[in-house]
C-alpha positions in Angstrom: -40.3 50.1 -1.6 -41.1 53.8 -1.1 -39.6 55.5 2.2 -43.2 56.0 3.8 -44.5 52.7 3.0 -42.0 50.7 4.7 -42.9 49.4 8.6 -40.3 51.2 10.9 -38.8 48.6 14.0 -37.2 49.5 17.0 -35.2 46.5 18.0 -33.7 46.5 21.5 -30.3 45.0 22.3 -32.0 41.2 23.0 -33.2 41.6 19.1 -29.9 43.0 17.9 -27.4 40.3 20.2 -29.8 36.9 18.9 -29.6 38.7 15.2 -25.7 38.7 15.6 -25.6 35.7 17.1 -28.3 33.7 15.0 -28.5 35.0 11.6 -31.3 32.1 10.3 -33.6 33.3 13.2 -36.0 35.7 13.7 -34.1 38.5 14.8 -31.8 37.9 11.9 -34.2 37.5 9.4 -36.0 41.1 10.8 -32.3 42.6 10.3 -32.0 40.9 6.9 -35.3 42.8 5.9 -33.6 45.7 7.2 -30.8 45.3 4.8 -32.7 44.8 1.7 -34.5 47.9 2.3 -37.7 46.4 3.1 -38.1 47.8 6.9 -36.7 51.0 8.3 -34.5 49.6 11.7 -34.3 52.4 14.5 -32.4 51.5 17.6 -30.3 54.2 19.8 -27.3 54.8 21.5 -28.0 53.1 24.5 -28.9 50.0 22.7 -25.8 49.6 20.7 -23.7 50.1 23.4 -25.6 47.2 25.2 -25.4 45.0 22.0 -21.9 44.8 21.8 -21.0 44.5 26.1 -23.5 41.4 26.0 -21.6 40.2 22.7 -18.6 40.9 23.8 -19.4 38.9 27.4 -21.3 36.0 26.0 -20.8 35.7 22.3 -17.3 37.3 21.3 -17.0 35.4 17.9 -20.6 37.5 16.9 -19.4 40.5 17.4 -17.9 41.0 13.6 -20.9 40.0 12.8 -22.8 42.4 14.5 -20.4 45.3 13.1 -21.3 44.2 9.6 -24.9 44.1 10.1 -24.9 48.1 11.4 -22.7 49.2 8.5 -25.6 47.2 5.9 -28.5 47.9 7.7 -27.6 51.7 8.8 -30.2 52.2 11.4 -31.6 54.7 12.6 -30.1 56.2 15.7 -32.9 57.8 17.8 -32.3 61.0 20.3 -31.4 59.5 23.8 -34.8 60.1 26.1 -34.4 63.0 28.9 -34.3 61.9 32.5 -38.2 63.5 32.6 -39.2 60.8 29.8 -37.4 57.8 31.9 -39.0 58.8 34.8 -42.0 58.8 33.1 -41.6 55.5 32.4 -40.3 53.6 34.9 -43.7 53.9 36.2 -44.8 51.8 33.2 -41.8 49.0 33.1 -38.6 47.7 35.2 -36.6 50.7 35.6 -34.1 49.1 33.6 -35.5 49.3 30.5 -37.3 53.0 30.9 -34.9 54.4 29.2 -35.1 51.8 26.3 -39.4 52.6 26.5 -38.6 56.2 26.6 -36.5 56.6 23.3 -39.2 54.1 21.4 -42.2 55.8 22.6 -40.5 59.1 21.5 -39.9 57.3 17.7 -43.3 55.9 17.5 -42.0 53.2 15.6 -44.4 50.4 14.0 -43.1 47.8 16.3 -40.8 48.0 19.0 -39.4 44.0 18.8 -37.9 42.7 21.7 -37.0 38.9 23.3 -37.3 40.7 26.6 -40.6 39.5 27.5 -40.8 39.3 31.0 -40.8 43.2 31.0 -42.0 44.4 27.6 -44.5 41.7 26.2 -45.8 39.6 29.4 -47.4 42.6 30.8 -49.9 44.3 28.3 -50.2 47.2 30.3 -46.6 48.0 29.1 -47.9 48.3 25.5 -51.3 49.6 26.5 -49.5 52.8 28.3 -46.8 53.3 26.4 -49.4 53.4 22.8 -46.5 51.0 21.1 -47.2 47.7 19.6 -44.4 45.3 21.0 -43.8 41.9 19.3 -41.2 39.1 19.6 -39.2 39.1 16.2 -41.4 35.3 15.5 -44.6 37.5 16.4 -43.9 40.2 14.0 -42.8 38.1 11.2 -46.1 35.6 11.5 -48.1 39.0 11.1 -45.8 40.4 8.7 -46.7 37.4 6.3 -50.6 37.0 7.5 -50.9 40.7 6.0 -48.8 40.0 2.9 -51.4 37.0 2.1 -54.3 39.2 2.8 -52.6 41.4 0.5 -53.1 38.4 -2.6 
């Protein structure tokens, strides 16, 4: 699949830690598509660094894992949002994850996918304000095949 026609996904660390963790799920099967080629991943600093203290704290065993799917996968690491762009956005979402908003509205990926949906996908003035479609990894993959049926 050609560069520009593949859909570009900016997982947070909830996405990234139930991929590690759960392979056969959603998450896992988003990083999967990742590693075939079929989706561009984008993530950032912040992110990984999150990833592995939750895997390290609640999952150790997954954290191989987790190292394995970043070397195959080889996402994209986004430029860390400035302290203007957070600010910015913690007056969309929890403070806590501004910084996560800032770096993915700066992407503009296709999806930002996220299990964090008390704070991301509960509230659709987080999406409506921040211009970024935000999806569950299930949600994304149920459209992802609804559009490759349309397709024939």
């Amino acid at each position: 699949m050609a560069e520009q026609d593949r859909e570009r996904l900016f997982l947070d660390a909830s996405a990234l830690v139930a991929g590690a963790i759960s392979p056969p799920g959603g998450s896992g099967y988003i990083l999967l598509l990742g590693e075939m080629g079929s989706v561009d991943i984008l993530v950032c600093e912040q992110v990984l660094v999150e990833t592995r203290r939750a895997l390290e704290k609640k999952a150790p065993r997954a954290l191989p894992e987790f190292e394995r799917i970043i070397r195959s996968v080889r996402p994209r690491v986004c430029p860390e949002p400035t302290l203007t762009e957070i600010a910015a956005c913690q007056e969309i979402i929890h403070p806590d994850d501004a910084p996560i908003l800032a770096v993915a509205m700066k992407a503009r990926p296709d999806s930002l996918i996220t299990l964090n949906t008390h704070h991301f996908a509960d509230d659709p003035q987080v999406a409506q304000k921040s211009g970024l479609r935000i999806e569950t990894p299930g949600a994304y993959l149920t459209r992802r095949r609804q559009r490759l049926e349309s397709m024939g």
